[in-house]
KEKE-3310 file (N, C-alpha, C; in steps of 0.2 Angstrom, whole numbers, plus 5000, padded with zeros to 4 digits):
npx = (4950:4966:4967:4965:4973:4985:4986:4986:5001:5007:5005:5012:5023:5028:5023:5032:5044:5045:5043:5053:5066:5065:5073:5071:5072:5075:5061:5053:5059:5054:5039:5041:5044:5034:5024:5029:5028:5016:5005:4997:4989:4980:4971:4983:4984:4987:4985:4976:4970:4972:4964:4951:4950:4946:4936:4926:4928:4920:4923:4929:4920:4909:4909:4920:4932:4929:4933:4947:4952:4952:4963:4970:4972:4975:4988:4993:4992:4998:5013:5013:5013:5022:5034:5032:5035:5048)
npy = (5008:5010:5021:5020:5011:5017:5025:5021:5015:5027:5033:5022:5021:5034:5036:5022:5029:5038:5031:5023:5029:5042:5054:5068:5073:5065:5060:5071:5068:5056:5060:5067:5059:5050:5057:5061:5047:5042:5053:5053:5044:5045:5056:5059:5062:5057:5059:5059:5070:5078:5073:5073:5087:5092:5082:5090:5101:5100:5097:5082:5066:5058:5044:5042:5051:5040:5030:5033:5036:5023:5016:5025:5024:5010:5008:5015:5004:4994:4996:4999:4987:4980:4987:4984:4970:4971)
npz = (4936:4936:4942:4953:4957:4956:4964:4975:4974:4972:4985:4995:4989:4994:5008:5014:5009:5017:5031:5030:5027:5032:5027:5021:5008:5001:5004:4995:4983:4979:4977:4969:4959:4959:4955:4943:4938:4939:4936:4926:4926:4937:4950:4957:4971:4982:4997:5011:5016:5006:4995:5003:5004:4991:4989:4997:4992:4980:4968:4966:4963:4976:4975:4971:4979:4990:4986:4983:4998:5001:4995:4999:5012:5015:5009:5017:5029:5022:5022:5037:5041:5037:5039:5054:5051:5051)
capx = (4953:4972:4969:4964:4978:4991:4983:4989:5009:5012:5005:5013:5030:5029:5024:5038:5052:5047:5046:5061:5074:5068:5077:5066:5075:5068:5054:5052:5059:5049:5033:5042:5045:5026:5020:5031:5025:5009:5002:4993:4984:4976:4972:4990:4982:4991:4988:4969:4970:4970:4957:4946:4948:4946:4929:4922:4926:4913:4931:4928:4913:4906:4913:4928:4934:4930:4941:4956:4955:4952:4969:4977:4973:4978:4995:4996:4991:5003:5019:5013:5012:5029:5037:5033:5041:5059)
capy = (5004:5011:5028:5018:5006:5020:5031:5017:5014:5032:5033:5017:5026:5040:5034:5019:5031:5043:5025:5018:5035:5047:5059:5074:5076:5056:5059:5074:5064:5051:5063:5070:5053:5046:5059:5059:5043:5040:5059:5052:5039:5047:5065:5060:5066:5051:5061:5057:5078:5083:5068:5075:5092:5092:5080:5094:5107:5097:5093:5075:5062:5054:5037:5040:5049:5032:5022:5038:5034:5017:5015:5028:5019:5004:5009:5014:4999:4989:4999:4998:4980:4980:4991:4979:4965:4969)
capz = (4941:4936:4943:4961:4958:4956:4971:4980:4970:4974:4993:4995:4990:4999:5015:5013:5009:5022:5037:5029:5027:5037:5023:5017:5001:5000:5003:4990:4978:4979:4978:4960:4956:4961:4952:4937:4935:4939:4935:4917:4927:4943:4952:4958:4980:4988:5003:5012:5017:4999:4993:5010:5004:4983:4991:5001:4986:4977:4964:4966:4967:4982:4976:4968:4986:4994:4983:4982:5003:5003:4990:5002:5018:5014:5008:5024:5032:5021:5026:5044:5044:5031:5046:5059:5054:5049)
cpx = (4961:4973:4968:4972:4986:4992:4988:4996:5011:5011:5008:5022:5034:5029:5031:5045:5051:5046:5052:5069:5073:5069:5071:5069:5073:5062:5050:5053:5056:5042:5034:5042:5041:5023:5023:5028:5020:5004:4998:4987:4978:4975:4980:4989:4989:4992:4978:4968:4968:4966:4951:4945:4944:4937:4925:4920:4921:4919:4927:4922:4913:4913:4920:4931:4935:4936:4946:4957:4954:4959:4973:4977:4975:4983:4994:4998:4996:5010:5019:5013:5021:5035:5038:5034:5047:5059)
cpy = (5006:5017:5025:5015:5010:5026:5026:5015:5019:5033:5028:5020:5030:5040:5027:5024:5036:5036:5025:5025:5038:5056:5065:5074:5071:5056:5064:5072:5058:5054:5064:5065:5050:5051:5060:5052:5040:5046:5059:5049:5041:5054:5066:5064:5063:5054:5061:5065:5080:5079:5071:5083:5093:5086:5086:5100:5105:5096:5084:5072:5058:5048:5035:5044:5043:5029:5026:5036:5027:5014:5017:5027:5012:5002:5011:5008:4994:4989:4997:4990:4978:4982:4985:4973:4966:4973)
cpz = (4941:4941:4954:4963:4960:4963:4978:4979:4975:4983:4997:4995:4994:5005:5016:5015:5016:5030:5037:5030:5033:5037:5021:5010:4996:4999:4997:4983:4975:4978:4971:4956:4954:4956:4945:4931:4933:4938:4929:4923:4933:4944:4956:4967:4983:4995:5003:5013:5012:4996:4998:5007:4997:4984:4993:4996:4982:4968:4963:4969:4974:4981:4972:4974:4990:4992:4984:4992:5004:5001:4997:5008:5018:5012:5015:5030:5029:5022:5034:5046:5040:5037:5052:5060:5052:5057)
residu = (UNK:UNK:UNK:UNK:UNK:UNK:UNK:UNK:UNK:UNK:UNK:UNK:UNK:UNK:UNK:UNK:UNK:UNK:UNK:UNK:UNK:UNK:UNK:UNK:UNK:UNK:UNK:UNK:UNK:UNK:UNK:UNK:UNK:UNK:UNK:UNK:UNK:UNK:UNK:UNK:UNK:UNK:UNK:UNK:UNK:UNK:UNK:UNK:UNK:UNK:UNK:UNK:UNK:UNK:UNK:UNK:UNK:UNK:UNK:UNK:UNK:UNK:UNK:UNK:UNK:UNK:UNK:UNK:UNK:UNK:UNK:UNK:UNK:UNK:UNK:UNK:UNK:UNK:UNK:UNK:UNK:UNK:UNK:UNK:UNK:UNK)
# end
């Protein structure tokens, strides 16, 4: 459950700081940061592209894919709705 929960912290970061700034240097930051952090607990993807691909490689199972994009869609949808009310 840590490794779902943290798929979601860091994508949850990443997409935030690159809404919220804008900055690249931000949002890299926040990628070294995401993954400094939470790099014990997860594969550390927090991107649906590299969870989509490291699936297809036959890297990761059927249902742990699911949960790595369900994590990392749903930070998206939390930002997107975080986004639209301020």
């Amino acid at each position: 459950m840590y490794e779902f929960t943290s798929e979601y912290l860091g994508t949850l970061l990443i997409i935030s700081t690159l809404a919220f700034t804008g900055n690249v240097l931000y949002v890299v930051a926040s990628i070294a940061f995401a993954i400094a952090l939470l790099g014990r607990m997860s594969a550390t993807h927090f991107n649906p592209a590299i969870t989509a691909w490291t699936w297809m490689a036959g890297k990761l199972p059927s249902n742990t894919a699911l949960m790595y994009l369900a994590a990392q869609f749903s930070a998206a949808v939390s930002v997107w709705i975080l986004s639209s009310l301020m």
